[in-house]
N, C-alpha and C positions, 0 to 999 in steps of 0.2 A: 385582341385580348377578350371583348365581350365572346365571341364563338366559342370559347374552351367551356368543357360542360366542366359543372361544379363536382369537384369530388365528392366520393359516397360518404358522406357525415352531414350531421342534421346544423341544417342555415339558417340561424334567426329573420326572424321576419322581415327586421328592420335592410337589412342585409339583401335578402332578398327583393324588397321593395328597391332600394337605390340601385340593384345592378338592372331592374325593369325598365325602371325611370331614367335611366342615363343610356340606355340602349333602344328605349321604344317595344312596345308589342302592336302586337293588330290582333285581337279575336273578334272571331264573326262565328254566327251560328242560325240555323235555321231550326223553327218548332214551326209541326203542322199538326194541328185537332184536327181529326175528324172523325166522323162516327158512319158507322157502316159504309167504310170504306169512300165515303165521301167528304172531299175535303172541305172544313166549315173554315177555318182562321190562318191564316202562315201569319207569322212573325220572324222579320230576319233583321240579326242585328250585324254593324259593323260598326268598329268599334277601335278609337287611334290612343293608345293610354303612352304619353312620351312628357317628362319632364317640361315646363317654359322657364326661359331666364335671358340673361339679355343676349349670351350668345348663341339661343335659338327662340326668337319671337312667338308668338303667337301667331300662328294663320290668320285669324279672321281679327280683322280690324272692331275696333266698338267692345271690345270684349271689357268687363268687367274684371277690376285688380281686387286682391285679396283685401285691400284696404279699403273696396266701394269707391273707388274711382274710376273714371271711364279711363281707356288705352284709347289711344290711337285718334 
């Protein structure tokens, strides 16, 4: 079901957000400055944006709960 693209009509936000969170993305990107033709800075991001709840944990143990509790 997540693969179906959404039909052409405008998707509240909210809407949009939960089909993200409940299917996971990954964006990555790459910035390079440089000035005359020389590279000065890259920045490369990757990036895992995917819902937690108890029936998909958190990867990394120690993490912090919304409530300022330690997990794990």
């Amino acid at each position: 079901m997540a693969s179906e693209p959404l039909p052409n009509r405008q998707v509240a936000l909210i809407d949009l957000l939960d089909r993200l969170l409940s299917g996971g993305a990954v964006i990555t990107g790459d910035v390079v400055l440089s000035v005359a033709d020389i590279d000065l800075v890259r920045i490369s991001l990757r990036a895992l944006i995917v819902s937690i709840g108890p029936k998909t944990p958190s990867p990394w143990s120690g993490t912090v709960s919304p409530r300022g509790r330690h997990d794990g």
